[in-house]
C-alpha positions in Angstrom: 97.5 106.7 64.2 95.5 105.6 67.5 96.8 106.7 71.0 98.1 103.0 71.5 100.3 103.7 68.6 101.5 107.2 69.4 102.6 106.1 72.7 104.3 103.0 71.4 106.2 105.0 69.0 107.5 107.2 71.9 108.9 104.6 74.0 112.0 104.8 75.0 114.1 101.4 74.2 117.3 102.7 76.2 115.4 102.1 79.5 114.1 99.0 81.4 110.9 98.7 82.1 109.0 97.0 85.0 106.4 95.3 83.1 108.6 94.6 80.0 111.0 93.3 82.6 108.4 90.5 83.9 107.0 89.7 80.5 110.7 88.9 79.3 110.8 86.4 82.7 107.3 85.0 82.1 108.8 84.1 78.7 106.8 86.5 76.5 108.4 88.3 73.5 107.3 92.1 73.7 110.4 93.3 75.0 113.9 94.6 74.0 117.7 94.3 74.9 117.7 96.2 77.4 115.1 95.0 79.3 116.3 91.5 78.9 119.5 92.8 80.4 118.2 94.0 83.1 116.4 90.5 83.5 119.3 88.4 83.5 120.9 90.2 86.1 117.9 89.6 87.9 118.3 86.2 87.6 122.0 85.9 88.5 120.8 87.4 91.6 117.4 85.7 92.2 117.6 81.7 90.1 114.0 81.5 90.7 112.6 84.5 89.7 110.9 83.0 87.0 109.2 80.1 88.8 108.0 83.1 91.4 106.8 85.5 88.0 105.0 82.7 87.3 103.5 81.2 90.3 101.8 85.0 90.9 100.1 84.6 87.9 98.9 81.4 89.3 98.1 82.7 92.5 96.0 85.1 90.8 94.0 82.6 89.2 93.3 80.9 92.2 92.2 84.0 94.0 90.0 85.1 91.2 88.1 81.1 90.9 87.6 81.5 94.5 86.4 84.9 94.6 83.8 84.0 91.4 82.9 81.0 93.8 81.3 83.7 96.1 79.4 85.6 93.8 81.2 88.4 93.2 82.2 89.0 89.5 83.3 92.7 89.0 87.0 93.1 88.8 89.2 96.1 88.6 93.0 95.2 88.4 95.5 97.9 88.6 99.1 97.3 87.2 97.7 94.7 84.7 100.8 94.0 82.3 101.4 93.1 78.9 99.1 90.2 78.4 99.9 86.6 79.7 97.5 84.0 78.8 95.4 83.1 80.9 94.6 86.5 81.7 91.9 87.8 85.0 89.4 88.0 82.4 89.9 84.9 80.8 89.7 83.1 84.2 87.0 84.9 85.3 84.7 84.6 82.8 85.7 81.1 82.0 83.7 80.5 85.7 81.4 83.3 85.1 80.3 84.6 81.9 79.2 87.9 82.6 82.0 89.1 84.5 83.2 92.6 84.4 86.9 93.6 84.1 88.5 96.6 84.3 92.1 97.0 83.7 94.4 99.7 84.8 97.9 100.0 83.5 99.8 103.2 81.9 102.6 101.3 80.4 103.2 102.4 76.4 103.5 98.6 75.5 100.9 97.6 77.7 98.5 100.5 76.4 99.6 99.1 72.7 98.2 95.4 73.8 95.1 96.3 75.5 93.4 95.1 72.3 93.9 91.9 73.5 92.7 92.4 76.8 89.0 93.4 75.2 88.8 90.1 74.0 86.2 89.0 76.3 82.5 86.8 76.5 79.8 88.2 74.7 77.8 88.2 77.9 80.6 89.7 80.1 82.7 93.0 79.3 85.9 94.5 79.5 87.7 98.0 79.2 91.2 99.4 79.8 92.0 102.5 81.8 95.3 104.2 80.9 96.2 105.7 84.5 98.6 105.7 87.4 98.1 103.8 90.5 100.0 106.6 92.3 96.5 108.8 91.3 93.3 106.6 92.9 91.2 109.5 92.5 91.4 109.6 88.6 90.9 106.0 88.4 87.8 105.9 90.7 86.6 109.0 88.4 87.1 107.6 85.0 84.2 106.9 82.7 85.2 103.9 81.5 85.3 102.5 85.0 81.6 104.2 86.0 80.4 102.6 82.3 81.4 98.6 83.4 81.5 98.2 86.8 78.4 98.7 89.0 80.6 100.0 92.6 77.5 99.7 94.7 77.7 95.7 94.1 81.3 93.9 95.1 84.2 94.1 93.2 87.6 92.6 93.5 90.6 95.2 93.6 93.6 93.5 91.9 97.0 94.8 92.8 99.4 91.5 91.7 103.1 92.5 91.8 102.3 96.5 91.5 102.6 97.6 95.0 106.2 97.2 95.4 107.0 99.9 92.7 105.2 102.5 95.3 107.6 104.4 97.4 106.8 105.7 100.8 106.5 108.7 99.9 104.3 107.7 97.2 102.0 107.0 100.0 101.0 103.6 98.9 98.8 102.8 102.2 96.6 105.6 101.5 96.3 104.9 97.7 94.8 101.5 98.6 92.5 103.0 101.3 91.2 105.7 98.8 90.5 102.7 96.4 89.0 100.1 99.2 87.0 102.8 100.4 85.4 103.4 96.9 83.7 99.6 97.3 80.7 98.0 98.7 80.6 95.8 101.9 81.8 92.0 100.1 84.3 93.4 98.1 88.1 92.0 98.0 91.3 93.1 97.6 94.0 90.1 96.1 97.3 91.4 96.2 101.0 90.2 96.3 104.0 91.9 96.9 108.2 90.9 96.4 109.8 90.5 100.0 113.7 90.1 101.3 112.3 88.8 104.6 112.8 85.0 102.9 116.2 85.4 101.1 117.4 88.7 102.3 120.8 88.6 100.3 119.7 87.6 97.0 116.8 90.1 97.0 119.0 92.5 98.0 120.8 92.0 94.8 117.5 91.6 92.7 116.5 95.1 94.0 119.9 96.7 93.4 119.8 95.6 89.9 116.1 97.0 89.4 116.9 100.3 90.6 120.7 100.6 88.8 118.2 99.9 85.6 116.4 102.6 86.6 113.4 100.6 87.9 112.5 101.3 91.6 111.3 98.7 93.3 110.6 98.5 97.2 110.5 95.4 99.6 108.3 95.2 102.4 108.1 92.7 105.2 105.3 90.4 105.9 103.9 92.9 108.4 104.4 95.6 106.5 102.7 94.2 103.6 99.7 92.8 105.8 99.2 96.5 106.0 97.6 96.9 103.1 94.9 94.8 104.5 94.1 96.8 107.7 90.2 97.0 108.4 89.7 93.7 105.9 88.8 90.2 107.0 91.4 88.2 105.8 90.8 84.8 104.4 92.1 81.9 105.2 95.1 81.0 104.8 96.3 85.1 105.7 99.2 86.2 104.4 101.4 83.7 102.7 104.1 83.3 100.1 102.1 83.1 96.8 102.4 79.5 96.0 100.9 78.6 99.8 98.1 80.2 98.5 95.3 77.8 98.5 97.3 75.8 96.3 95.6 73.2 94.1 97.2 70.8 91.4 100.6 72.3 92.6 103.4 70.1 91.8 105.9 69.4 95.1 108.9 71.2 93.1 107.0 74.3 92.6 105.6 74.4 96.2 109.2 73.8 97.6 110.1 76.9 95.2 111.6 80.3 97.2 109.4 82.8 95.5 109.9 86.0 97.8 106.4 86.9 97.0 104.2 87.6 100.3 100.0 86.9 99.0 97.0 87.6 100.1 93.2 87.5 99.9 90.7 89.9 102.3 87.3 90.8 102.2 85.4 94.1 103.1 83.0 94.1 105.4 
């Protein structure tokens, strides 16, 4: 029996998870009851919440073609997910061959999928990291990362949907220092984060059903969350809900959409 497959087996299917949760709302199938509970209720709360699930995954894709567009292809994305097609990999390398991803995630049922996350170009490569964001340090320090991504060249740090399951005292400011600090001068952080500054009621509710679940998750204002990009030069068009993003082949509906979901891109001196 592998790792993937001890860790699977210990999973408890009483209790909601996060990225079970959004996989259930993307309209994937690795999920249970109880996590589709939960997800319905966030969906009384919040209609749109799938739209929004899925216009970050867009948004992401956008982010990642422009930042192949300027030459940088190393990626490490933290809080990866069970796999959704198209995933960073695919996009990346669909622009650029011989990009590098690393994914970070320490989910059991993401851990069990990382197979498919390996699936890459033959000229490019990718690896999987089981770790915490909450602990920078043993990211930055695992071999796996050292092995595929070259951290005296650019990379781009992915944090799509994760920070918002940091608490305060979880320090998530300086987690994202200690990993923005670890890159060269061109590098860029993407990131996107759920927000009550938009529809404060209804998120309000979202939020309250997470945590009843047993799922923290934390809102943060728009300047809160343009915190995250302190000392970065943020490109254009700053911080924005996700699907004013540099959007391109959006259709009207799905830019009109409330998504609660502040975005942005920023570059590293």
């Amino acid at each position: 029996m592998t790792e993937a497959d001890r860790k699977t087996a210990s999973v408890n299917r009483t209790v909601p998870s996060s990225a079970r949760i959004y996989d259930y709302v993307l309209g994937g199938k690795d999920h249970y009851p109880v996590d589709r509970d939960a997800a319905e209720k966030v969906v009384a709360a919040f209609p749109t919440v799938r739209v929004a699930a899925r216009q970050n995954r867009n948004f992401m894709q956008r982010a990642v073609n422009e930042i192949t567009a300027a030459g940088v292809t190393q990626f490490l994305d933290i809080g990866t997910g069970i796999p959704t097609e198209p995933n960073l990999h695919q996009v990346a390398q669909a622009a650029q061959p011989t990009a590098r991803v690393v994914y970070v995630d320490n989910d059991p049922i993401v851990l069990a999928h990382a197979r498919a996350l390996l699936v890459g170009t033959s000229e490019g490569r990718t690896t999987y990291i089981d770790a915490d964001l909450t602990d920078p340090a043993a990211i930055l320090a695992a071999p796996q990362l050292r092995e595929t991504l070259d951290l005296a060249r650019p990379v781009a740090l992915s944090l799509i949907a994760v920070l918002h399951f940091l608490t305060a005292e979880q320090d998530p400011y300086g987690v994202v220092a200690t990993l923005v600090d670890a890159l060269a001068p061109g590098s860029f952080v993407v990131a996107s984060h759920i927000t009550t500054d938009l529809d404060p009621e209804n998120m309000a509710k979202a939020l309250a059903v997470y945590r009843q679940s047993g799922v923290f998750a934390q809102s943060r204002s728009r300047a809160e969350f343009a915190r995250f990009f302190d000392g970065l030069e943020l490109l254009e068009p700053g911080v924005v809900v996700a699907n004013q993003w540099r959007p391109v082949g959006e259709s009207p509906e799905w830019l009109d959409t409330q998504v609660n979901c502040w975005a942005g891109v920023a570059r590293k001196r």
